[in-house]
mmCIF file of the N, C-alpha and C atoms, coordinates in Angstrom:
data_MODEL
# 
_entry.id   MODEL 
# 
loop_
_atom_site.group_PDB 
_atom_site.id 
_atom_site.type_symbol 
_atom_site.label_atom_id 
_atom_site.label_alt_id 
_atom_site.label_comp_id 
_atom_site.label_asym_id 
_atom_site.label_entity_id 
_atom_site.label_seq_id 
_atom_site.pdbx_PDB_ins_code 
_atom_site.Cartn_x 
_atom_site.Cartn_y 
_atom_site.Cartn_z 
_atom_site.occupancy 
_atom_site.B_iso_or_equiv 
_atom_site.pdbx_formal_charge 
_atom_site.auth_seq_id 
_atom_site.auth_comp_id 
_atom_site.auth_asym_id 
_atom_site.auth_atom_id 
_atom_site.pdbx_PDB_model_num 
ATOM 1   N N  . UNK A 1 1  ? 101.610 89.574  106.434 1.00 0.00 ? 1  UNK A N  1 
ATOM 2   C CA . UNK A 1 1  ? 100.209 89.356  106.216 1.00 0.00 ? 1  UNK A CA 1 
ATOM 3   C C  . UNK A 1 1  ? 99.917  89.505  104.734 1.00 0.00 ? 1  UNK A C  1 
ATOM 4   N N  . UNK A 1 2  ? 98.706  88.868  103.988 1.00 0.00 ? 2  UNK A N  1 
ATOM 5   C CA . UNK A 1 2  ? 98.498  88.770  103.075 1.00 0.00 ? 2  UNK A CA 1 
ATOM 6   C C  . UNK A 1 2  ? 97.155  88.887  102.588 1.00 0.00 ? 2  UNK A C  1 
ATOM 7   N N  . UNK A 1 3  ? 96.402  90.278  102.263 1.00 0.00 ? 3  UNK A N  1 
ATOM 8   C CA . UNK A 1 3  ? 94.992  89.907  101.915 1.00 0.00 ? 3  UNK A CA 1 
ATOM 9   C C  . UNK A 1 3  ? 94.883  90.241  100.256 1.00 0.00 ? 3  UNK A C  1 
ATOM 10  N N  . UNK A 1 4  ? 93.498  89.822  100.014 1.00 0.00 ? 4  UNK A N  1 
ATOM 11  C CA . UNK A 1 4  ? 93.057  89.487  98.588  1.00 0.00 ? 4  UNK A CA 1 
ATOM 12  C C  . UNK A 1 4  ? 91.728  90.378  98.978  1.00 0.00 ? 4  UNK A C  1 
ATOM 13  N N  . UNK A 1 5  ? 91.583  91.135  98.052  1.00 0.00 ? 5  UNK A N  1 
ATOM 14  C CA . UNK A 1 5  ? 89.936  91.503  98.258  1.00 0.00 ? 5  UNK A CA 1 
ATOM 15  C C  . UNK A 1 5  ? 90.052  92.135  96.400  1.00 0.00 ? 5  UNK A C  1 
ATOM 16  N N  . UNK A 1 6  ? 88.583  92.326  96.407  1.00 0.00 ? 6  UNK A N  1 
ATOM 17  C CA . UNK A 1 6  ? 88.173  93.038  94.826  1.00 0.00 ? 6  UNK A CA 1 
ATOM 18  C C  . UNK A 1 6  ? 87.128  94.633  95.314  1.00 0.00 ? 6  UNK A C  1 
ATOM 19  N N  . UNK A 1 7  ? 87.680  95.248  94.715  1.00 0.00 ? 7  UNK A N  1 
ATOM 20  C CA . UNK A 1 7  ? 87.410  96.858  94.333  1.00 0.00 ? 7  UNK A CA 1 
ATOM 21  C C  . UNK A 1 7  ? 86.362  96.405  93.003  1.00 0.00 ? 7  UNK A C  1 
ATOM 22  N N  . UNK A 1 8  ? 85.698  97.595  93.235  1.00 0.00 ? 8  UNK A N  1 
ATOM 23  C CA . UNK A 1 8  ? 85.382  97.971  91.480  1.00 0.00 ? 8  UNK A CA 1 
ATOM 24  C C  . UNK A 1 8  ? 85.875  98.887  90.804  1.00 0.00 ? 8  UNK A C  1 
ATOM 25  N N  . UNK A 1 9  ? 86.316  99.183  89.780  1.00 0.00 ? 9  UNK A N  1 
ATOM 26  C CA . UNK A 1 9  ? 86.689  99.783  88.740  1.00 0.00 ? 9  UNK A CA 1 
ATOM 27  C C  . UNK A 1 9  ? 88.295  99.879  88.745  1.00 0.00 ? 9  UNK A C  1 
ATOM 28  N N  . UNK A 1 10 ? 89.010  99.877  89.342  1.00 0.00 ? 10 UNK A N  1 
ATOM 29  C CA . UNK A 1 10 ? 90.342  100.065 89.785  1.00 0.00 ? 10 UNK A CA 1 
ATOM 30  C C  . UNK A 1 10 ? 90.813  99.353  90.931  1.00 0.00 ? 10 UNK A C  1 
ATOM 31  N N  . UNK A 1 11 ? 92.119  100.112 91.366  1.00 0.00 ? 11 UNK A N  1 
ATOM 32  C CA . UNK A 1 11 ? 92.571  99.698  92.855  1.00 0.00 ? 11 UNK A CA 1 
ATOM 33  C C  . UNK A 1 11 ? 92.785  100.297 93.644  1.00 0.00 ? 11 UNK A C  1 
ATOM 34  N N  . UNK A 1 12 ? 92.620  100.216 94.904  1.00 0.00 ? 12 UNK A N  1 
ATOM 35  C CA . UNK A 1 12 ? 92.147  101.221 96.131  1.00 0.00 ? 12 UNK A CA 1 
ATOM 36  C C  . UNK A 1 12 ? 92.910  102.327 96.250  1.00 0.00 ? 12 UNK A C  1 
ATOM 37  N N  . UNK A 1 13 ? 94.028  102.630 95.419  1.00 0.00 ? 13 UNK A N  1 
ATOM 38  C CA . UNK A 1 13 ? 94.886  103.482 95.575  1.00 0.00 ? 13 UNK A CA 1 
ATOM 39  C C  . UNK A 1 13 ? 94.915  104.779 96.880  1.00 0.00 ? 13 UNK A C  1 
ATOM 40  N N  . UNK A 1 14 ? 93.997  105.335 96.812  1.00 0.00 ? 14 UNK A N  1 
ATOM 41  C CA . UNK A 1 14 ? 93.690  106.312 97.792  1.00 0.00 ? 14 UNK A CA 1 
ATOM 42  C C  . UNK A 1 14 ? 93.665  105.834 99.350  1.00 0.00 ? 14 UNK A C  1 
ATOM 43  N N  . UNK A 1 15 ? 93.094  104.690 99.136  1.00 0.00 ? 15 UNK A N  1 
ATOM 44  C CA . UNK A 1 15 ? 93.018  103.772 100.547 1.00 0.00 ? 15 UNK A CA 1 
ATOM 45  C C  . UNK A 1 15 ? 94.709  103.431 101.086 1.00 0.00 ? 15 UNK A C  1 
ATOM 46  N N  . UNK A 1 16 ? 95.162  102.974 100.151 1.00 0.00 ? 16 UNK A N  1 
ATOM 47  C CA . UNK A 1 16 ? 96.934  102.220 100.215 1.00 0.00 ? 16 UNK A CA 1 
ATOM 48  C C  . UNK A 1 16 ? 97.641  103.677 100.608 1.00 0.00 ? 16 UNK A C  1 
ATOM 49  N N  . UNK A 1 17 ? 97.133  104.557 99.644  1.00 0.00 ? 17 UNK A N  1 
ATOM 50  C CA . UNK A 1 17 ? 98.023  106.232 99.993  1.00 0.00 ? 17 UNK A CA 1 
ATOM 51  C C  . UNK A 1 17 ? 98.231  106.499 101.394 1.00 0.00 ? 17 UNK A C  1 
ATOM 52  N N  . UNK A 1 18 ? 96.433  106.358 102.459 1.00 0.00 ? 18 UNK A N  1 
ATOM 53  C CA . UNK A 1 18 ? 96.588  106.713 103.507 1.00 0.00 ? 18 UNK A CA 1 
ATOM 54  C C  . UNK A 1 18 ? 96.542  105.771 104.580 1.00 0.00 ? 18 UNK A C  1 
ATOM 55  N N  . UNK A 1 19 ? 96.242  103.965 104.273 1.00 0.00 ? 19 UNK A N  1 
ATOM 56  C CA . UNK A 1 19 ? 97.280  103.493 105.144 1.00 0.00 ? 19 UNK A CA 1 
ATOM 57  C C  . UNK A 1 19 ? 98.664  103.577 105.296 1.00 0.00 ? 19 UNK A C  1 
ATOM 58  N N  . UNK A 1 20 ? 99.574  103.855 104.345 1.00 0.00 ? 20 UNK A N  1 
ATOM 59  C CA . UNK A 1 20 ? 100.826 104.000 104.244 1.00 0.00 ? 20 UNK A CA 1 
ATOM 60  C C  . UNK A 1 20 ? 101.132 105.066 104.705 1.00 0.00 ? 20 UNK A C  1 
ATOM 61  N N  . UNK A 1 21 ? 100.374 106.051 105.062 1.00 0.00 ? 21 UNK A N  1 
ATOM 62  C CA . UNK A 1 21 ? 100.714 107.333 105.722 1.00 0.00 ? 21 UNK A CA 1 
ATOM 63  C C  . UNK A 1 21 ? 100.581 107.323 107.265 1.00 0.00 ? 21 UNK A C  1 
ATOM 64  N N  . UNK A 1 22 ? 99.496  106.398 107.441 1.00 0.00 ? 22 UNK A N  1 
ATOM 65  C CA . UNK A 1 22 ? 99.326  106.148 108.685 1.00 0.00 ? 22 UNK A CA 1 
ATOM 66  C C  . UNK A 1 22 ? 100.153 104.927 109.624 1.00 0.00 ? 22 UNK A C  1 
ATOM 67  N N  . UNK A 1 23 ? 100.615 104.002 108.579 1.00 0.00 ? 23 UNK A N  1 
ATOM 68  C CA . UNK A 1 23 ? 101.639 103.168 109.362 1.00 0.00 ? 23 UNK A CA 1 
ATOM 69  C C  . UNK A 1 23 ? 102.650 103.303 108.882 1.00 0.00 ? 23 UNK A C  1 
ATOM 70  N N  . UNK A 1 24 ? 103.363 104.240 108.740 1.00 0.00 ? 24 UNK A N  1 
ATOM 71  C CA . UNK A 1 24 ? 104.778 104.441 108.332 1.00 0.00 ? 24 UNK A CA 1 
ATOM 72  C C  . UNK A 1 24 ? 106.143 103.560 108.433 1.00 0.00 ? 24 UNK A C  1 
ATOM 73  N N  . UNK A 1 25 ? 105.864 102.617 109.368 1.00 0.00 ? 25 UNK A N  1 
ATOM 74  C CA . UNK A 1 25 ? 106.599 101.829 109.494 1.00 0.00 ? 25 UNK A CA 1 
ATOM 75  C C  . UNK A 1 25 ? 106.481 100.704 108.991 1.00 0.00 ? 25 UNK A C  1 
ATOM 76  N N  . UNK A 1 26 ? 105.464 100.251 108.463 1.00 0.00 ? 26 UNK A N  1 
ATOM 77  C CA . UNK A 1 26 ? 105.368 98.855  107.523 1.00 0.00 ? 26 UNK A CA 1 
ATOM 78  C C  . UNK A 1 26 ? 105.399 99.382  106.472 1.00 0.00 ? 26 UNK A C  1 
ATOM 79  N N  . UNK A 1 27 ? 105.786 98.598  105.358 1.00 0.00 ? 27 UNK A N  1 
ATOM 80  C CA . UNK A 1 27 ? 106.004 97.882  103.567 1.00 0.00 ? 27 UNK A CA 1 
ATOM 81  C C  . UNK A 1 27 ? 104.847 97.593  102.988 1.00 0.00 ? 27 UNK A C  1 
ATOM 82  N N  . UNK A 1 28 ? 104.071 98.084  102.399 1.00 0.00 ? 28 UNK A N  1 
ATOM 83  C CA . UNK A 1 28 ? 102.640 97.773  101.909 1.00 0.00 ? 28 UNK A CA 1 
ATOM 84  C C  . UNK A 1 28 ? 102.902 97.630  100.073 1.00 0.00 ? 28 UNK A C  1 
ATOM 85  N N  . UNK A 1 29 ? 102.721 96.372  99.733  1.00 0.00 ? 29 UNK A N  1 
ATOM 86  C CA . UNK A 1 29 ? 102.682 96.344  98.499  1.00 0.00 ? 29 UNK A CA 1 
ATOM 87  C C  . UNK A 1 29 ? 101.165 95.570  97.621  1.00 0.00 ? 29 UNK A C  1 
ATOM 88  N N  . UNK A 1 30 ? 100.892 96.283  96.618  1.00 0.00 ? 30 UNK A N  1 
ATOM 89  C CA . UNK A 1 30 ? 99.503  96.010  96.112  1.00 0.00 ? 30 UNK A CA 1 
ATOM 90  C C  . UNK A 1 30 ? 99.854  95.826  94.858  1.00 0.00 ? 30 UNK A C  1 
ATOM 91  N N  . UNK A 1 31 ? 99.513  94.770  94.383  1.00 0.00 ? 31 UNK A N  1 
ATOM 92  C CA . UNK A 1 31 ? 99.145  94.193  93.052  1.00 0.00 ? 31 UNK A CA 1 
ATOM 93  C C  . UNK A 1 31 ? 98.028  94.061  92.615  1.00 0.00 ? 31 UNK A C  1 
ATOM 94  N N  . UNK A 1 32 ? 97.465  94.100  91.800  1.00 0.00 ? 32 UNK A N  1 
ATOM 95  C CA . UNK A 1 32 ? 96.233  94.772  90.456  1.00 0.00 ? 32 UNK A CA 1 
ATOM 96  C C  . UNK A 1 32 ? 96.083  94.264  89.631  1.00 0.00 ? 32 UNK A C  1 
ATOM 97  N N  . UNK A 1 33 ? 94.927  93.863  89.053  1.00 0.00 ? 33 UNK A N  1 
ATOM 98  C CA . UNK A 1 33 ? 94.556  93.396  87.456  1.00 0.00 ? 33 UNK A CA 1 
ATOM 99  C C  . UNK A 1 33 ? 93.110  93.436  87.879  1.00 0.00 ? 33 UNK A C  1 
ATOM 100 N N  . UNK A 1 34 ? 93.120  93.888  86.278  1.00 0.00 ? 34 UNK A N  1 
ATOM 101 C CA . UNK A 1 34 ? 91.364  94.408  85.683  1.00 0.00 ? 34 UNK A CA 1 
ATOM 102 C C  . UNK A 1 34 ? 91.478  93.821  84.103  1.00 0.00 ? 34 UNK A C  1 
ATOM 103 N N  . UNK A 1 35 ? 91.138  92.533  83.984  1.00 0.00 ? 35 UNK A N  1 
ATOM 104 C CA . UNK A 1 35 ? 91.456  91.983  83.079  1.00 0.00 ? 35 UNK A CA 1 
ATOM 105 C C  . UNK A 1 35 ? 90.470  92.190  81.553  1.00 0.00 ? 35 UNK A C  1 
ATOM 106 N N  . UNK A 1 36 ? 88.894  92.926  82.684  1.00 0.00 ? 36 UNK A N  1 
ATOM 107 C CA . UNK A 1 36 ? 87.684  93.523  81.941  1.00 0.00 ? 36 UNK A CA 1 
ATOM 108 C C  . UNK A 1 36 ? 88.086  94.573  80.840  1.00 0.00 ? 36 UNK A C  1 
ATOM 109 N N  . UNK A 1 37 ? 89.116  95.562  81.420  1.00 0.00 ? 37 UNK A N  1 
ATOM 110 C CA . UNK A 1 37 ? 89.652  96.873  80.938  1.00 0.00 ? 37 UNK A CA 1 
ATOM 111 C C  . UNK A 1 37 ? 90.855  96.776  80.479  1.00 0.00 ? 37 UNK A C  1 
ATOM 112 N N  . UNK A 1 38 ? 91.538  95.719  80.623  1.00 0.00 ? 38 UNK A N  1 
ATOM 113 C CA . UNK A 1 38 ? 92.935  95.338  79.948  1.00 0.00 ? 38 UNK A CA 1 
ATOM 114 C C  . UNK A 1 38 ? 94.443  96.109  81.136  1.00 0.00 ? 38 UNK A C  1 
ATOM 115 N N  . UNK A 1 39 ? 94.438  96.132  82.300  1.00 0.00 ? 39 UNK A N  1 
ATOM 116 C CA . UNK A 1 39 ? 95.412  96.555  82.518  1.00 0.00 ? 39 UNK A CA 1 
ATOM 117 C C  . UNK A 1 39 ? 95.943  96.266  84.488  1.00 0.00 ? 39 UNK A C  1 
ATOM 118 N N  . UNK A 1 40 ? 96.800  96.401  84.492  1.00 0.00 ? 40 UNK A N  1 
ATOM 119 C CA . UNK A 1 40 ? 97.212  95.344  85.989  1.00 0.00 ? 40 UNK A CA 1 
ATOM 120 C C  . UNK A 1 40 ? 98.465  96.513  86.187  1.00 0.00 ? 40 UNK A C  1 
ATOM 121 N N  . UNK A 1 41 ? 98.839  96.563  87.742  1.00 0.00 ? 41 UNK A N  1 
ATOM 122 C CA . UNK A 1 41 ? 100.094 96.772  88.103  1.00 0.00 ? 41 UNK A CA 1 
ATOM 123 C C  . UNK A 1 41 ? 100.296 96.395  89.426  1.00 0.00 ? 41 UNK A C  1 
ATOM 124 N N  . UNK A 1 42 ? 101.345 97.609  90.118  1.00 0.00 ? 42 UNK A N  1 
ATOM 125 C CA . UNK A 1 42 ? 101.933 97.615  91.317  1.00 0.00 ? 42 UNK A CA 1 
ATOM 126 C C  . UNK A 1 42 ? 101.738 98.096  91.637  1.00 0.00 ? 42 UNK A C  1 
ATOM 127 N N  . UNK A 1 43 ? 101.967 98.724  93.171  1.00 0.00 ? 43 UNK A N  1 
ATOM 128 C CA . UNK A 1 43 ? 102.542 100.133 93.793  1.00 0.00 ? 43 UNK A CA 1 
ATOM 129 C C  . UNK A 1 43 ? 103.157 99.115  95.108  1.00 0.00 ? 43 UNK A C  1 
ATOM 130 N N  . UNK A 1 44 ? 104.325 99.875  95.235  1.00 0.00 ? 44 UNK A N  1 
ATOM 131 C CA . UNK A 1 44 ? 104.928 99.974  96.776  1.00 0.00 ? 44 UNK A CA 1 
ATOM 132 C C  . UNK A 1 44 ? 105.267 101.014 97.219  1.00 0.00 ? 44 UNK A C  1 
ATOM 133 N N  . UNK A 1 45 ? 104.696 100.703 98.600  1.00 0.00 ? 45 UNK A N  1 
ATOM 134 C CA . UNK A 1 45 ? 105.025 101.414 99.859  1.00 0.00 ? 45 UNK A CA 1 
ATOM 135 C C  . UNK A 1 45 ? 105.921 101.638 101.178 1.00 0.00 ? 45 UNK A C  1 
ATOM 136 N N  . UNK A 1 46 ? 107.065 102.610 100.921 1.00 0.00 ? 46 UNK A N  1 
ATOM 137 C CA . UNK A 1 46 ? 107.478 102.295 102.367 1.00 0.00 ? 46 UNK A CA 1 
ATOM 138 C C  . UNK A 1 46 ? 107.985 103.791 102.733 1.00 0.00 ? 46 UNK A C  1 
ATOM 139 N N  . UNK A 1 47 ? 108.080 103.313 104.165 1.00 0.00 ? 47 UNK A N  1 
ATOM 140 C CA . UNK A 1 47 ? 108.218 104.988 104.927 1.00 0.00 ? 47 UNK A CA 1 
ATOM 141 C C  . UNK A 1 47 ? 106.464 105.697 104.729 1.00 0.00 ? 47 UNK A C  1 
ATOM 142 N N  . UNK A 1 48 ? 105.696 105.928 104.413 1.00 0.00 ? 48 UNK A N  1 
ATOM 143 C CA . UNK A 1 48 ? 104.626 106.760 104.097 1.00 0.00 ? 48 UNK A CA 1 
ATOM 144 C C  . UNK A 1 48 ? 104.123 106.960 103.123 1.00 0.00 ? 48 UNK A C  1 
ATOM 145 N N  . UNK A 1 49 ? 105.659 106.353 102.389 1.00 0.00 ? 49 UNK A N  1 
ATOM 146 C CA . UNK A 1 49 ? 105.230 107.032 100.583 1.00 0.00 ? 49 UNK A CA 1 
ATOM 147 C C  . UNK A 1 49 ? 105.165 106.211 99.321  1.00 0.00 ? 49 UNK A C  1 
ATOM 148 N N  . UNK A 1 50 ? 104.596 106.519 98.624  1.00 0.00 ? 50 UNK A N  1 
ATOM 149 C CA . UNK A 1 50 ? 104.483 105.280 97.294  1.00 0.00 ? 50 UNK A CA 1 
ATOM 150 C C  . UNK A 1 50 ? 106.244 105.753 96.870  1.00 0.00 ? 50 UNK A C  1 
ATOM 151 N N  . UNK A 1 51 ? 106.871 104.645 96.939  1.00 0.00 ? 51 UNK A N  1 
ATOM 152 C CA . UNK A 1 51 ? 108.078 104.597 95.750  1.00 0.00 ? 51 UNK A CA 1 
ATOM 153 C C  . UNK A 1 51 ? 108.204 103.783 94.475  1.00 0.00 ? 51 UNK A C  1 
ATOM 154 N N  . UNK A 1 52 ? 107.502 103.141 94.431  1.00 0.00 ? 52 UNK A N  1 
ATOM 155 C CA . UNK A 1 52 ? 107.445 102.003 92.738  1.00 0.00 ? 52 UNK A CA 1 
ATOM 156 C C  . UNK A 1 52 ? 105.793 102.647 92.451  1.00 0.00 ? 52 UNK A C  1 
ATOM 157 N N  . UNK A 1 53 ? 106.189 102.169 91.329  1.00 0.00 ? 53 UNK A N  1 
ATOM 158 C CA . UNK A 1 53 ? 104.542 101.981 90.922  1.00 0.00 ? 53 UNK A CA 1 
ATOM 159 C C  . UNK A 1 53 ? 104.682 101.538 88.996  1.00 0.00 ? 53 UNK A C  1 
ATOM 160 N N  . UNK A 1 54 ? 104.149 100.150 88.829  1.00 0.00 ? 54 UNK A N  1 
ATOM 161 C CA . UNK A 1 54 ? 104.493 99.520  87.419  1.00 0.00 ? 54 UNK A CA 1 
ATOM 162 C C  . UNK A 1 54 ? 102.627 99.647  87.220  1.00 0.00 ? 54 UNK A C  1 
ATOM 163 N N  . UNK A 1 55 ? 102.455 100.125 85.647  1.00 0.00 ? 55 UNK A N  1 
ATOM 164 C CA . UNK A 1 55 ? 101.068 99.829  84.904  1.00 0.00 ? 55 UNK A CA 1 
ATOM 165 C C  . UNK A 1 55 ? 101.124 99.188  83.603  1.00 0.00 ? 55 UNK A C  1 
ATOM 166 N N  . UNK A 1 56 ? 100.965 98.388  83.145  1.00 0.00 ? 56 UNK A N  1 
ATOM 167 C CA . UNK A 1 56 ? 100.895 97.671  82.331  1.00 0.00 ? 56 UNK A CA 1 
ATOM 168 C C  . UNK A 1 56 ? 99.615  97.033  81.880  1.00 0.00 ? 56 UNK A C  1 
ATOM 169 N N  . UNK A 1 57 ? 99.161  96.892  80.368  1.00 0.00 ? 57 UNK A N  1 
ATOM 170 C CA . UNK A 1 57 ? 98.175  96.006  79.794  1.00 0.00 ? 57 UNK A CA 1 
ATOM 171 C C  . UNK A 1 57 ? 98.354  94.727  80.488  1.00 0.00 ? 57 UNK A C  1 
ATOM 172 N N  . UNK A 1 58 ? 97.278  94.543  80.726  1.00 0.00 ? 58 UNK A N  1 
ATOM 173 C CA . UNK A 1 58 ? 96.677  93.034  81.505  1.00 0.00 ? 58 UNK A CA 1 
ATOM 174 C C  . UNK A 1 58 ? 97.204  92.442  80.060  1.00 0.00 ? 58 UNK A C  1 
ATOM 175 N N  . UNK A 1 59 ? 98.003  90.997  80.523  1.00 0.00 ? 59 UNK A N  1 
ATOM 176 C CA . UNK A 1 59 ? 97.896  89.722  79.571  1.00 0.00 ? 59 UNK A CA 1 
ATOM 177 C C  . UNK A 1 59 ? 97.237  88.582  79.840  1.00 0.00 ? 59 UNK A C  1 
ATOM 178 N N  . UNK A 1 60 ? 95.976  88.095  79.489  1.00 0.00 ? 60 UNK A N  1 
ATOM 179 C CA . UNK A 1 60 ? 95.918  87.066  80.547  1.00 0.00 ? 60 UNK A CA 1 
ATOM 180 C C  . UNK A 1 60 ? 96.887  85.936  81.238  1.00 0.00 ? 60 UNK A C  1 
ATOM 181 N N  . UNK A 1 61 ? 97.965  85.412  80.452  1.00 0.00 ? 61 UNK A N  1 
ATOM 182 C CA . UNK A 1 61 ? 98.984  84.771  81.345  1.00 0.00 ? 61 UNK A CA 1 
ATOM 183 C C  . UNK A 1 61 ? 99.855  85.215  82.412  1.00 0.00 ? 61 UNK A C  1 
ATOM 184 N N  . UNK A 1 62 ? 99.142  86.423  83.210  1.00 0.00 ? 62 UNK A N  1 
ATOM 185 C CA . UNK A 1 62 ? 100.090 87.329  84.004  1.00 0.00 ? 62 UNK A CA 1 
ATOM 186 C C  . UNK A 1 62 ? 98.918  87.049  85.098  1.00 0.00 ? 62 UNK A C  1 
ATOM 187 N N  . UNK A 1 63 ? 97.781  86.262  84.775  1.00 0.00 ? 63 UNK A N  1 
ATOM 188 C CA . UNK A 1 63 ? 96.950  86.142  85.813  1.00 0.00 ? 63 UNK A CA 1 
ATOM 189 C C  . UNK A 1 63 ? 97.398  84.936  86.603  1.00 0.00 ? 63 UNK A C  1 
ATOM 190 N N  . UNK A 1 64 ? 97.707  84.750  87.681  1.00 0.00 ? 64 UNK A N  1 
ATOM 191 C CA . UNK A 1 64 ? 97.963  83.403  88.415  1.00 0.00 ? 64 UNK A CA 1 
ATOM 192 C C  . UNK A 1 64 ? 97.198  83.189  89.909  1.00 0.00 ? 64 UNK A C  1 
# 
């Protein structure tokens, strides 16, 4: 499955923390950009727990 939605100020992080806690058995990965504030990343999820997580300055050619 694949959704798109917009937050304000950031990314739902707290939300992703405790679906991933709650479905332990799916892969939840979230990608990010705030192109207002200059900065975009990752996080993945599996088992419960965040294991990646990339932050980086937004470029705009990283927008697609």
């Amino acid at each position: 499955m694949h959704y798109e939605f917009n937050t304000p100020w950031g990314p739902p992080e707290i939300f992703m923390e405790k679906i991933a806690e709650d479905c332990p058995n799916l892969h939840f990965e979230l990608g990010y950009s705030e192109p207002g504030m200059g900065f975009c990343g990752q996080m993945i999820f599996e088992e419960g727990s965040l294991v990646h997580e990339d932050y980086n300055e937004y470029h705009e050619e990283e927008e697609e």
